[in-house]
N, C-alpha and C positions, 0 to 999 in steps of 0.2 A: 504493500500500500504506500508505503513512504516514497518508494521510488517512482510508483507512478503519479502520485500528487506533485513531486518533484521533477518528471518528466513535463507535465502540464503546467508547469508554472513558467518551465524553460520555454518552452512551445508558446506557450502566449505572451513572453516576454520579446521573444523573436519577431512576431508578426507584428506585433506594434511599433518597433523600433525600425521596422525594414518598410513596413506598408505605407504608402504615401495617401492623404485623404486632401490633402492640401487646397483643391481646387471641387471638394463636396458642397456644393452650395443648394442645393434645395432642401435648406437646413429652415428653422425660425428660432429665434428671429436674427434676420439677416442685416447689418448695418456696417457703416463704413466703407463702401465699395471703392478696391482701390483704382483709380486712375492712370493710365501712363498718356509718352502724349500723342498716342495713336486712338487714344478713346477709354471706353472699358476694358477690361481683363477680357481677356477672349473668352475666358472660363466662364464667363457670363453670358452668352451666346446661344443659353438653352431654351429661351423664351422668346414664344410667339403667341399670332392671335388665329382665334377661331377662322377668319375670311383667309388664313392662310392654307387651310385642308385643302389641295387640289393638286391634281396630277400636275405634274411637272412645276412644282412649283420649287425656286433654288434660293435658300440659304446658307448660310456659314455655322457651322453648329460646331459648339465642344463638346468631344464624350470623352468624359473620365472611364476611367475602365480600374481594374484589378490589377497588382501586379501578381501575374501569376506564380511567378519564382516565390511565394509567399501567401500560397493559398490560404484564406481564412473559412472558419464554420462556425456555427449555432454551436455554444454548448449545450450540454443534455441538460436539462434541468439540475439532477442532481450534481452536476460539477457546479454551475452557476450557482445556484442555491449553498453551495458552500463556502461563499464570495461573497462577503457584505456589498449592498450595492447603495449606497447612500453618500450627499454631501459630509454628513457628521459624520464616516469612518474615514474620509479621506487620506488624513493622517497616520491609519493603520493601513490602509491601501496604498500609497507611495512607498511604505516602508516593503510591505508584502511584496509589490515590484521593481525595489530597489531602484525610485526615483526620487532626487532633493525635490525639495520644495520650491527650488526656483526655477526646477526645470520646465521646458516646453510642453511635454509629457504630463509633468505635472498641473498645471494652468488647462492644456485640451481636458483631461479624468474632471475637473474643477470644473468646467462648463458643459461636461456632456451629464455629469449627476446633478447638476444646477437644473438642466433643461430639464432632464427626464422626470424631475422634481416638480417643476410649474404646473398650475392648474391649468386645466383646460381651458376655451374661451368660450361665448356664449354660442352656444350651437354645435363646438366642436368636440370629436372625440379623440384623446392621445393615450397611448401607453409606452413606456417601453422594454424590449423585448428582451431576455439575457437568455434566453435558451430556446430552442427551434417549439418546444413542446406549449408554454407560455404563448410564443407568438401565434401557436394554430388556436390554442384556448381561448385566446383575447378577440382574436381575431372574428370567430366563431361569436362569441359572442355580443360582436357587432351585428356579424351580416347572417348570422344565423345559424343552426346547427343544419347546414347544408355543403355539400361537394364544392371545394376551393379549388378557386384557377388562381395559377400565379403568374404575372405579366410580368417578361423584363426585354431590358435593352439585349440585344445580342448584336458582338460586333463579330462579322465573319471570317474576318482579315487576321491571320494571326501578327503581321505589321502593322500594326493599327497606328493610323495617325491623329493625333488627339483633336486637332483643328482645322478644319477645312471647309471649303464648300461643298454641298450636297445639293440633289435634285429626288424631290421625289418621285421614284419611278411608277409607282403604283397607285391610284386611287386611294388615300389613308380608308383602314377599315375601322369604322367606328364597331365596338365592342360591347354590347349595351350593359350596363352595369348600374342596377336601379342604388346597388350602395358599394361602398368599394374602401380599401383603408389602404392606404398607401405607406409604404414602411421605407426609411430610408438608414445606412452607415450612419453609424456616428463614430469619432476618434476615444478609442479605447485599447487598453492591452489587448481585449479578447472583442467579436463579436459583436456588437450593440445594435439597434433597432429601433432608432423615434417611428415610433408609428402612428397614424391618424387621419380622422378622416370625421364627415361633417354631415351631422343628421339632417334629414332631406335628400332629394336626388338636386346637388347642388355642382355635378361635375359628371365628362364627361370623357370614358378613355379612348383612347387610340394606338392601333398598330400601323406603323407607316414604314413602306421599304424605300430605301436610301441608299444614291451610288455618289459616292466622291468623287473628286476631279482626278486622283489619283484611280478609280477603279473600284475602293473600297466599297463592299457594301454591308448595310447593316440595317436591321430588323429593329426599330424602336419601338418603343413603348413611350407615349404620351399623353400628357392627361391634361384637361384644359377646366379649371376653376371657374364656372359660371356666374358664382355670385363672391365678389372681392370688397362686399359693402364695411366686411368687419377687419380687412386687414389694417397692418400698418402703415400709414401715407408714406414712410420712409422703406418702403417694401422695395427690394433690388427689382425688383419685376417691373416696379412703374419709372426708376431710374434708365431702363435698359429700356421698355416700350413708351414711354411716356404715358399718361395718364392719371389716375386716385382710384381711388377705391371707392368700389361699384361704379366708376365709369364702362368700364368693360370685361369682358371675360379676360381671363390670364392663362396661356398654356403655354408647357414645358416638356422639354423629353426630359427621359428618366435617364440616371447616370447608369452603368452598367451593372452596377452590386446593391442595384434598389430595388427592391419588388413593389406591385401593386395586386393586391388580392380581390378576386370579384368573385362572386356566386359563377357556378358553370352551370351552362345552359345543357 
């Protein structure tokens, strides 16, 4: 036993330190967006608007992806459950993963148990997830004790290029999903999951196939927020397309290591 708690300790101290999350931004809340002096971060490049669904239609989109050399997983419940997950053990958690307190490391664990911490907002529903088992539980019981579909980006190319321009080749297929919880990475030693999603049928998903100027293509998954009456005015969405909240719908592809969960038909 020792050794395999000892083996898992190693293992999730490796994936955090090697994995890159840098450029995760369909995070909340999002602020400070940096600037260079070509415009936006390109990393910000994932959002568009509804009148944009149509064949052949061509923008420039970032996809983050996985580093694979570093694959990450769910842990089981019972490994996570052995893991205090809270702001107030922080201080026993940096020690457990042999990070000071001023490190970078330390400050991301600081703000990813801060979020998972936050109440929800009027209308919304969040959890988040520390083991694969929890997330079908939670999940489940959002959209119901019924057969899950899990939506993600899938990039083809094993050279994947993270920015570029794209055309969509296909007709986007709308997905119909009367409730749907969207689960995205968060920066942690092991696994993490903000997930959440928004009572009413208040959103709308999509698979869209996509070829790059290079050749690449890739299977997305995007999802477009109908009603943005209760976000933040300083929301990166409306800095990148212009507008406020509730002027218009807001959609995004998904980053590659995000899922979105809908009822299967």
């Amino acid at each position: 036993m020792a050794f395999a708690s000892s083996f898992l300790y190693a293992f999730l101290l490796l994936q955090f330190c090697l994995k890159s999350n840098a450029h995760e931004i369909i995070k909340e809340p999002i602020r400070n967006v940096h600037n260079n002096d070509q415009g936006l971060d390109p990393a910000l490049n994932v959002f568009f608007r509804v009148n944009d669904l149509y064949l052949g239609k061509k923008m420039s989109i970032y996809f983050a992806t996985n580093d694979n050399s570093t694959p990450t997983h769910l842990l089981t419940r019972e490994e996570a459950d052995s893991i205090p997950f809270s702001p107030s053990r922080l201080s026993y958690l940096l020690e457990f993963f042999s990070f000071s307190n001023k490190s970078p490391q330390a400050k991301a664990m600081e703000t990813t148990l801060k979020q998972c911490e936050l109440k929800p907002k009027e209308g919304e529903i969040k959890f988040c997830a520390t083991s694969l088992e929890s997330m079908l539980d939670m999940t489940r019981g959002i959209l119901g004790m019924v057969k899950l579909k899990a939506l993600t980006t899938k990039i083809l190319n094993s050279n994947h290029t993270l920015f570029q321009g794209y055309t969509f080749v296909e007709k986007p297929l709308e997905i119909y999903a009367p409730k749907m919880v969207a689960c995205h990475t968060m920066a942690y030693p092991y696994l993490v999951y903000y997930c959440h999603g928004q009572k009413g049928h208040f959103n709308r998903v999509f698979k869209i196939a996509l070829e790059g100027e290079n050749g690449e293509r890739v299977d997305a998954a995007a999802v477009c927020h109908m009603d943005t009456s209760t976000w933040d005015p300083d929301h990166v969405a409306f800095r990148v397309l212009g507008g406020q909240p509730g002027s218009s719908p807001v959609c995004h592809f998904l980053p590659a290591d995000n899922v979105v969960w809908v009822p299967s038909t």
